[in-house]
TIVEX-514989 format. One record per residue (C-alpha): residue in one letter; chain; x negated, y negated, z negated. Coordinates in nm, 2 decimals. Each point is the difference from the previous one (the first is absolute). Example, Ala and Ser with C-alpha at 12.3 -4.5 7.8 and 13.67 -1.06 7.14 Angstrom:
<A A <-1.23 0.45 -0.78>> <S A <-0.14 -0.34 0.07>> 
END
This chain:
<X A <-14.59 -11.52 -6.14>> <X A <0.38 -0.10 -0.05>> <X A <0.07 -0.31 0.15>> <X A <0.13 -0.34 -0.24>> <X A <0.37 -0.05 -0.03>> <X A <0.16 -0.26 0.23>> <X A <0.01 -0.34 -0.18>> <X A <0.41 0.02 0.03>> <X A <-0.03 0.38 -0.17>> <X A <-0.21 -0.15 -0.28>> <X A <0.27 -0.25 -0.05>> <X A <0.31 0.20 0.03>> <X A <-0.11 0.20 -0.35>> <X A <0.27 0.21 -0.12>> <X A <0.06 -0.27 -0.31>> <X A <-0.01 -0.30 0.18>> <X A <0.25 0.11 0.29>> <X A <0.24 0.15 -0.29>> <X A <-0.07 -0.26 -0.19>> <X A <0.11 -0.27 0.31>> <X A <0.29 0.21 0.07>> <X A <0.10 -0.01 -0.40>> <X A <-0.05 -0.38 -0.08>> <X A <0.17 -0.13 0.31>> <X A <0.35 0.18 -0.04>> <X A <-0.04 -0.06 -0.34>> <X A <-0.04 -0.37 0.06>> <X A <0.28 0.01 0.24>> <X A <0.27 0.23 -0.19>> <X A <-0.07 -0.28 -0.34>> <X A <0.10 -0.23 0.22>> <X A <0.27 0.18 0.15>> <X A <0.15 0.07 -0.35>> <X A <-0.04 -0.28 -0.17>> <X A <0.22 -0.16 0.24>> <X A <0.25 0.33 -0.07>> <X A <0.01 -0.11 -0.34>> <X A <0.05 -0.34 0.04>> <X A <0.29 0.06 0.26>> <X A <0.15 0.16 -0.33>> <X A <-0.09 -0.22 -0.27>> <X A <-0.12 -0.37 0.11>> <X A <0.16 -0.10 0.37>> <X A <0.34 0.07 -0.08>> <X A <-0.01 -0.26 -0.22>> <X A <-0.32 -0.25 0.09>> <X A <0.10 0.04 0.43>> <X A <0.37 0.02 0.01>> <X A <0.32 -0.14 -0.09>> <X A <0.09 0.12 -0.33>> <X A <0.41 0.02 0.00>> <X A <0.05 0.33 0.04>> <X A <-0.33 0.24 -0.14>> <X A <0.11 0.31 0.20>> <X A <0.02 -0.24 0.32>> <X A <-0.38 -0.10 -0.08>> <X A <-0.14 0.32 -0.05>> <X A <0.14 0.15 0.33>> <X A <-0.13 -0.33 0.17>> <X A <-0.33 0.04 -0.19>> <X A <-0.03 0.39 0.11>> <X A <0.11 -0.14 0.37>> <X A <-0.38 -0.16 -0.01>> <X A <-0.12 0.27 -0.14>> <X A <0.11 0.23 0.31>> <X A <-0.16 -0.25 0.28>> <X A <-0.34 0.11 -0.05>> <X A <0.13 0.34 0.06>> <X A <0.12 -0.15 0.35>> <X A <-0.34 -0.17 0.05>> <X A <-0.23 0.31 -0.10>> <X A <0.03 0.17 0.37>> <X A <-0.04 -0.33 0.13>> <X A <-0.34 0.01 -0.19>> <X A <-0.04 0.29 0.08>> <X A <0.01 -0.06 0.38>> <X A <-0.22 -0.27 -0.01>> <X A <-0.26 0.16 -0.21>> <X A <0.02 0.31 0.11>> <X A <-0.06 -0.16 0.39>> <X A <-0.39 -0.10 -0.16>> <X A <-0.01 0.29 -0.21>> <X A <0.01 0.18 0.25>> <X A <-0.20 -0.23 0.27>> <X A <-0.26 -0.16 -0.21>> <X A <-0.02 0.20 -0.30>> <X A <0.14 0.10 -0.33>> <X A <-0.25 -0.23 -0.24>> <X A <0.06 -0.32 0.16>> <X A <0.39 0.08 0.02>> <X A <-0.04 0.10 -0.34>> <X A <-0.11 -0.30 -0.08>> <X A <0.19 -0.25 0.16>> <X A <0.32 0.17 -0.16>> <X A <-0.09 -0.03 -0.34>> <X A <-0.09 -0.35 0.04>> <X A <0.37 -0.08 0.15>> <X A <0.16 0.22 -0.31>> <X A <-0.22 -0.18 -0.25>> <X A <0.07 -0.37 0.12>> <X A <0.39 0.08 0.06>> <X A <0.01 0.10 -0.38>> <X A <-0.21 -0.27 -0.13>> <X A <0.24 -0.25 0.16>> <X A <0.27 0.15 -0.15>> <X A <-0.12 -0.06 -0.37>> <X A <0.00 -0.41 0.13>> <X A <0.35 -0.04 0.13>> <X A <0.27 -0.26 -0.09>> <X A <0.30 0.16 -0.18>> <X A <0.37 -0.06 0.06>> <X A <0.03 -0.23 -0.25>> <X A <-0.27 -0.22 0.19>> <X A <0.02 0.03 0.39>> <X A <0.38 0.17 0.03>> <X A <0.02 0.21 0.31>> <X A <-0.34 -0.04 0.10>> <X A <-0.11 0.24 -0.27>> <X A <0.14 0.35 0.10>> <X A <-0.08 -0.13 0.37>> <X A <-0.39 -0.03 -0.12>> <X A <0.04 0.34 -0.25>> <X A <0.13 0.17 0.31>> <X A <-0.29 -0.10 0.22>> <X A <-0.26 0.07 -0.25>> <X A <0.13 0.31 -0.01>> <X A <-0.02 0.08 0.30>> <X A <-0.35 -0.08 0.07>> <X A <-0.02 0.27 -0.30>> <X A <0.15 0.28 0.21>> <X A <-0.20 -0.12 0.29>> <X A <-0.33 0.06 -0.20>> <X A <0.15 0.29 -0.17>> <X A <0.15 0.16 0.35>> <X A <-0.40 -0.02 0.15>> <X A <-0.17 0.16 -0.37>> <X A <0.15 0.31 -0.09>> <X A <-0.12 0.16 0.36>> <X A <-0.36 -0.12 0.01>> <X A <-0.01 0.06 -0.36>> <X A <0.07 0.36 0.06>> <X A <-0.20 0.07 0.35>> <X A <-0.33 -0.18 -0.18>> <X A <0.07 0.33 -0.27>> <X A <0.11 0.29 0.22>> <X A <-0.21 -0.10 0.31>> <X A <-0.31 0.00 -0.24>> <X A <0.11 0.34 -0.20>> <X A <-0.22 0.33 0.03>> <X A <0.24 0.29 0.17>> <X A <0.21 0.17 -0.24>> <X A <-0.01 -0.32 -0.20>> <X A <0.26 -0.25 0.21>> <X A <0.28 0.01 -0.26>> <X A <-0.25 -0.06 -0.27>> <X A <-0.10 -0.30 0.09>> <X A <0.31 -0.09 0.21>> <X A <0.17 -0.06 -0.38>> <X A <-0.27 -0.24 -0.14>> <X A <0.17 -0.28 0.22>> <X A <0.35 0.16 -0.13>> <X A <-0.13 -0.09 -0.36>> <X A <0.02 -0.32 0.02>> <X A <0.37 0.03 -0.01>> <X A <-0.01 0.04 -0.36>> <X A <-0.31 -0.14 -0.12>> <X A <0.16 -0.34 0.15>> <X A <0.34 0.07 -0.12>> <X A <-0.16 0.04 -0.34>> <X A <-0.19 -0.32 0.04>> <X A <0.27 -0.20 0.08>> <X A <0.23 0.09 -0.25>> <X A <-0.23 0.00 -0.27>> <X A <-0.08 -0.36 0.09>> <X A <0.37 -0.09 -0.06>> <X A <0.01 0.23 -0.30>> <X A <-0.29 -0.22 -0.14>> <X A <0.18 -0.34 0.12>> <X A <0.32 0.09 -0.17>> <X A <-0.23 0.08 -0.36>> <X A <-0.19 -0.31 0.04>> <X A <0.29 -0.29 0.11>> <X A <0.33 -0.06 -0.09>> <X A <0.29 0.06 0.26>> <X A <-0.04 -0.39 0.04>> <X A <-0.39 0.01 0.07>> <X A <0.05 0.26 0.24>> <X A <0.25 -0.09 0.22>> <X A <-0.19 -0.36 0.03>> <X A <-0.33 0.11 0.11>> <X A <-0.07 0.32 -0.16>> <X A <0.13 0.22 0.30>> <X A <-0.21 -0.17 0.25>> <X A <-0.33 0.11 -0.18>> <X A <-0.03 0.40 0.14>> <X A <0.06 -0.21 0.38>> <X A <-0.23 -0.22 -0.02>> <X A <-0.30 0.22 -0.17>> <X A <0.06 0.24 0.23>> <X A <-0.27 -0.20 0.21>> <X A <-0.30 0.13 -0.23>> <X A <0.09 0.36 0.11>> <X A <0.07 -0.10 0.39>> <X A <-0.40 -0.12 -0.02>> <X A <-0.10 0.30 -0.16>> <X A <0.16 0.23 0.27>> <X A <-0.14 -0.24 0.24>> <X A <-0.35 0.05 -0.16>> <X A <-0.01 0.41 0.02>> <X A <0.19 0.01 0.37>> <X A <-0.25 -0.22 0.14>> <X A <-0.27 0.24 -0.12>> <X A <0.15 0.28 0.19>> <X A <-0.08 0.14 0.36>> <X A <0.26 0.15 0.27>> <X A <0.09 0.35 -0.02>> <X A <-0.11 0.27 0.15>> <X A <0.28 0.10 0.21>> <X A <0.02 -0.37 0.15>> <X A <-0.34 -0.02 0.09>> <X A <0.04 0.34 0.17>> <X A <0.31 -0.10 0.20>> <X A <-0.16 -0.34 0.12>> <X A <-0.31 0.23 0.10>> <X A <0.26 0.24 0.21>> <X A <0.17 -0.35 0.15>> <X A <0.33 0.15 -0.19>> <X A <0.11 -0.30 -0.10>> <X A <0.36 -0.16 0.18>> <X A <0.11 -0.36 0.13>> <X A <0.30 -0.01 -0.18>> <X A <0.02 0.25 -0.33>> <X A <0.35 -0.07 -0.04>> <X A <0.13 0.06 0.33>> <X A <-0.19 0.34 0.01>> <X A <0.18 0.07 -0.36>> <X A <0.36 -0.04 0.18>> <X A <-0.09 0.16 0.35>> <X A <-0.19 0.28 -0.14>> <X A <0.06 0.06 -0.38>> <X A <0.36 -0.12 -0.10>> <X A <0.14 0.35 -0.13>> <X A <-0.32 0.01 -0.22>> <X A <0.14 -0.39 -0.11>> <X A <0.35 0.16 -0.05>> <X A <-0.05 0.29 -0.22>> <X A <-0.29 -0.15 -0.18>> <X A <0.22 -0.32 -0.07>> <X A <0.30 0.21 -0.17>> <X A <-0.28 0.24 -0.12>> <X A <-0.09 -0.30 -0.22>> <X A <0.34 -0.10 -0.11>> <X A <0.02 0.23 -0.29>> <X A <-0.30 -0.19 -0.14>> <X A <0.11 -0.36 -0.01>> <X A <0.33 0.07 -0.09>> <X A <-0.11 0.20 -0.30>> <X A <-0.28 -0.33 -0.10>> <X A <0.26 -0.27 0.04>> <X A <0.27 0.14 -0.21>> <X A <-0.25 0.13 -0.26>> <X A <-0.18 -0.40 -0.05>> <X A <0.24 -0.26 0.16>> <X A <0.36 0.13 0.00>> <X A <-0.09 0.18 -0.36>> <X A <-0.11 -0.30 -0.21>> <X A <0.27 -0.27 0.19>> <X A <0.25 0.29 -0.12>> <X A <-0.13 0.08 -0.29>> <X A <-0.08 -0.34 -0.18>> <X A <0.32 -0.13 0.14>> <X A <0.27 0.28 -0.02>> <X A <-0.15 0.28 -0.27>> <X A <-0.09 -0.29 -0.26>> <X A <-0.38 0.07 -0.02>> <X A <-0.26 -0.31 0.01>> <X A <-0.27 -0.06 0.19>> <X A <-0.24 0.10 -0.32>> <X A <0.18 0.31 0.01>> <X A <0.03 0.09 0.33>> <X A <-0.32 -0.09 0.21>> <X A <-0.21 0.20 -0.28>> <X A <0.22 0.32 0.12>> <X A <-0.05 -0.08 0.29>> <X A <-0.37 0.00 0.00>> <X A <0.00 0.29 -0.14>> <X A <0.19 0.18 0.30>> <X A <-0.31 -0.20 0.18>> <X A <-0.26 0.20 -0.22>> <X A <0.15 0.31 0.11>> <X A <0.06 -0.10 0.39>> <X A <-0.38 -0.09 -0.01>> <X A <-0.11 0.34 -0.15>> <X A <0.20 0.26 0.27>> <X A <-0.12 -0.20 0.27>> <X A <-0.38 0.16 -0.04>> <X A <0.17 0.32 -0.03>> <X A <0.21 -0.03 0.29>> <X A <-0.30 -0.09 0.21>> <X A <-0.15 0.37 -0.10>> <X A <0.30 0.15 0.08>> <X A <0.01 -0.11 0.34>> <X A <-0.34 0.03 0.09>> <X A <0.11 0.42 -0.15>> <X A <0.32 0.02 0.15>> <X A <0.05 -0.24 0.27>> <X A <0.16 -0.37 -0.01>> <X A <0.32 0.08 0.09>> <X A <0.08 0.30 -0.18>> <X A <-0.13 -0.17 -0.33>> <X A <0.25 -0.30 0.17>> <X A <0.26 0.20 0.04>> <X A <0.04 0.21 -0.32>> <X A <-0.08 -0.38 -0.18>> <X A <0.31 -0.10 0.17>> <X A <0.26 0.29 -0.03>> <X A <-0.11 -0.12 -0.42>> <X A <0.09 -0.35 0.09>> <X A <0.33 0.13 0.12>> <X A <0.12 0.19 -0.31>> <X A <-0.14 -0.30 -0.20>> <X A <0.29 -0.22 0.14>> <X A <0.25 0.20 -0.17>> <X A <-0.18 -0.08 -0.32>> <X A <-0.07 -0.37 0.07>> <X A <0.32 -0.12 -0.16>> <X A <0.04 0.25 -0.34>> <X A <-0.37 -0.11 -0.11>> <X A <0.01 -0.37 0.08>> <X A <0.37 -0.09 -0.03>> <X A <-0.03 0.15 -0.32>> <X A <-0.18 -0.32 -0.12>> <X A <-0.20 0.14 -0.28>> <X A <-0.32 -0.04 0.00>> <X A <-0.11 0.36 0.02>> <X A <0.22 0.08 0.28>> <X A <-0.14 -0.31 0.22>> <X A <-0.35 0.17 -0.12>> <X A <0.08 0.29 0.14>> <X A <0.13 -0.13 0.34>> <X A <-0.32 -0.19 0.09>> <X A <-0.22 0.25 -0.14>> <X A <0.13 0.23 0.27>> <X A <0.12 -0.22 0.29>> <X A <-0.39 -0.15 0.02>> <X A <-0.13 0.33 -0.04>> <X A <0.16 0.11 0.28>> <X A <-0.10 -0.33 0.16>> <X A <-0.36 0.06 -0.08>> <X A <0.07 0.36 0.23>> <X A <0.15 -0.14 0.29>> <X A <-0.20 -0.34 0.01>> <X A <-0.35 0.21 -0.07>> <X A <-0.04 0.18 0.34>> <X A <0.25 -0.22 0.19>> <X A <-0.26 -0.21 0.15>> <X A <-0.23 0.25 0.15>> <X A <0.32 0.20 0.16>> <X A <0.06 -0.32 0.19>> <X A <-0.32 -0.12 0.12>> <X A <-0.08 0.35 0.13>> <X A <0.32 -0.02 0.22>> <X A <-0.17 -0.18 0.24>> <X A <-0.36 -0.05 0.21>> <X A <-0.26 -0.22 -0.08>> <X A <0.08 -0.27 0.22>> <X A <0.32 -0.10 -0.15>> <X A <0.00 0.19 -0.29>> <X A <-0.06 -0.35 -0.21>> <X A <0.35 -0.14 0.18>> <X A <0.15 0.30 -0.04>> <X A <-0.01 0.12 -0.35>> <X A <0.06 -0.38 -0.12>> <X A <0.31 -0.01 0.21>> <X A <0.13 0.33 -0.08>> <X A <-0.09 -0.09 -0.38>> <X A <0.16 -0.35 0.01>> <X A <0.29 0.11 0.22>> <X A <0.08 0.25 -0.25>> <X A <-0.02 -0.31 -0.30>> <X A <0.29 -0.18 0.26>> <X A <0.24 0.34 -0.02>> <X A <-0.10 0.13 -0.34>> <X A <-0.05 -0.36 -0.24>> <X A <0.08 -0.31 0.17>> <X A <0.30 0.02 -0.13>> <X A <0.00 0.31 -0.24>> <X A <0.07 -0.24 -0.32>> <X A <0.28 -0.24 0.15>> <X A <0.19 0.34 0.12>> <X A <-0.05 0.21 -0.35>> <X A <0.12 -0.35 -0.16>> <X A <0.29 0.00 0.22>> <X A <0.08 0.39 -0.06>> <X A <-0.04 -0.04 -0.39>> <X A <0.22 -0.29 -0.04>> <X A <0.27 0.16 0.28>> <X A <-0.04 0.32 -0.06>> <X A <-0.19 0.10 -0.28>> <X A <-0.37 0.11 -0.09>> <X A <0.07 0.35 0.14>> <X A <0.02 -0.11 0.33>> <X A <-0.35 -0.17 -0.03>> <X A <-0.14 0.36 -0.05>> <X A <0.26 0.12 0.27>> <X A <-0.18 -0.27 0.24>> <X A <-0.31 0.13 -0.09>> <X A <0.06 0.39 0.06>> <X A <0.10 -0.06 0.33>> <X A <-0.32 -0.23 0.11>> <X A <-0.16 0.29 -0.14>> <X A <0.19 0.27 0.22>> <X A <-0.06 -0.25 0.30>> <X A <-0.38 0.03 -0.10>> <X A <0.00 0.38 0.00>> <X A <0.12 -0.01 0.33>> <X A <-0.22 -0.26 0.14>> <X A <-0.33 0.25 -0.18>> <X A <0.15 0.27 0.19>> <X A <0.01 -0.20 0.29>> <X A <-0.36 -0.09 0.00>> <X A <-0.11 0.42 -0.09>> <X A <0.19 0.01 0.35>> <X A <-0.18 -0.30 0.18>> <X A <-0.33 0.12 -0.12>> <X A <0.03 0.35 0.10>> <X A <-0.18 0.05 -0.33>> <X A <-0.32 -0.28 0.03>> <X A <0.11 -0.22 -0.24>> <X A <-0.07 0.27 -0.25>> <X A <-0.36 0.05 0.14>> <X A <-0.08 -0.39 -0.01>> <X A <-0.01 0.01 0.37>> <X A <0.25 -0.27 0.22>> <X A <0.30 0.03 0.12>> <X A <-0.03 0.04 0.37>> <X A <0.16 -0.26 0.23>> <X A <0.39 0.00 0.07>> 
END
């Protein structure tokens, strides 16, 4: 007679781990990009001083890029219980700090009100943000991969990855159906602060389903073995930093491709190409459609092929795409600007898809939590902390071709780093096996 699944097995169910994994990057990455567009459209104007726009935006996009600084900070923190504790209670407490950073934001003073003490409180909102952020995207991906059937880790590894776009969609369709249902006036008074604030509802329902989770597999396994280590981040630097250092530029490729294709892009194009936001963010989504749909076929590549071969062939594509970036969206039709998102986020839905599980399998058990989020949130610092300020700076100095220049060569550095990790490996990454110690 078989014996009765563990209470935790029960639990962990195949559609409520994917599920968990799913909801809470989804929840995070809304609130991630709603601030994105806001940086664009709303705090230029609401959070700074107004004399010169082009001064406002780079100051706006200068908040934007500190939750890029704060995310490995996060991700220290959270991976250090992650790893110690476990992945659901870490889980937990980041989405809490993500959700209440956001919230906050949609209940700030405005320039006009406070003066300096506005971008002072925007910035430290959004920090919390990449704090919260910095400690999600790790645990959100070890609760999928660390629960996966074998031959199945890239599979689920890209239902966290998902929730790139189905929160990107989210959040601009909610300013898509602001901008339809208020005048410019309406919006700008209060209307922009609704997406913040109601972002709270779907903070409690991530809550609810992560609370209903058990630990994974793998952790219970390594606290059985006593596997676990006193300080995960010391371990990471003593023992795994050239898996940190080619899987940080290994991710470059990916944020700098994201950041120019949604924050540089509609800052460019509703300011210098002579679209509006009705026009544009609808393009946009649509680019978002398509990044969502390759991501599920990325993942079965990867689990065919390997993660970094499907990485690497995504990337050399991402390369020849920057020498396209400024003939289809300088051309400032609409069809051309079609055309460049429609292939920039499919090739984002490639690289993003398997990019998750390629980095958590770099390292062991015991600080794989700390690990993949660092290498993941170190990569945002290099690759999109400052990917829109720079292509800003590059299109208005140089010209839109050198934005697609820029791009090219993070992608060439990216080839490099993949290579670099085949090397480090010996080969395991491909198998789903760790990298061993260095």
């Amino acid at each position: 007679m078989s014996s009765a699944p563990a209470p935790s097995d029960a639990l962990n169910s195949p559609g409520r781990i994917l599920l968990a994994s799913l909801i809470g990057t989804t929840i995070e990455f809304f609130d991630f990009y709603i601030y994105a567009t806001a940086a664009v459209i709303v705090f230029p104007k609401l959070f700074f001083p107004g004399a010169d726009p082009t001064s406002a935006i780079l100051q706006s996009f200068a908040t934007f890029a500190i939750a890029f600084f704060a995310r490995p900070v996060g991700a220290a923190i959270f991976g250090h219980f992650g790893d110690r504790i476990g992945r659901k209670a870490t889980l937990v407490a980041a989405l809490m700090t993500m959700g209440l950073s956001t919230v906050a934001i949609g209940l700030l003073p405005t320039y006009a009100s406070v003066g300096v003490v506005a971008p002072l409180l925007l910035a430290l909102c959004r920090l919390g943000q990449g704090l919260g952020l910095g400690g999600e995207w790790g645990g959100a991906v070890l609760l999928a991969t660390e629960n996966a059937p074998p031959g199945k880790s890239a599979w689920y590894g890209m239902f966290p990855q998902l929730g790139a776009p189905i929160g990107f969609i989210c959040a601009t369709g909610s300013f898509l159906i602001l901008d339809s249902l208020m005048s410019d006036a309406q919006f700008f008074s209060f209307g922009w602060r609704i997406p913040f604030i109601a972002s709270a509802l779907l903070v409690f329902m991530g809550l609810y389903i992560r609370l209903r989770i058990s630990e994974t597999p793998a952790f219970r396994k390594a606290i059985e073995k006593q596997e676990r280590v006193q300080v995960p981040f010391v371990s990471i630097f003593a023992r795994h930093k050239l898996a940190l250092l080619c899987g940080t530029f290994a991710a470059l490729a990916t944020f700098v491709l994201f950041y120019l294709m949604t924050v540089f892009a509609l800052s460019w194009g509703t300011t210098k190409l002579g679209f509006s936001r009705d026009q544009f963010l609808p393009l946009q989504m649509i680019g978002v459609v398509f990044f969502g749909l390759t991501i599920p076929l990325s993942a079965v590549l990867a689990d065919r092929f390997g993660r970094r071969r499907t990485l690497l062939w995504t990337t050399v594509g991402i390369a020849v795409f920057g020498f396209l970036l400024a003939p289809l969206f300088g051309s400032g039709s609409w069809l051309g600007a079609l055309a460049f998102f429609v292939i920039g986020l499919s090739l984002m839905g490639f690289t993003y898809g398997p990019l998750g599980t390629a980095l958590a399998e770099m390292f062991p058990t015991a600080v794989r939590y700390t690990g993949a989020s660092l290498t993941f949130n170190l990569g945002g610092i290099v690759g999109a902390s400052l990917a829109p300020y720079a292509a800003t700076w590059l299109a208005t100095e140089k010209g839109l071709a050198y934005v697609g220049y820029y791009l090219s060569v993070s992608a060439l550095i990216t080839i490099l780093a993949l290579l670099g990790v085949g090397a480090l490996a010996g080969g395991q990454v491909e198998e789903g096996a760790a990298a061993p110690a260095l």
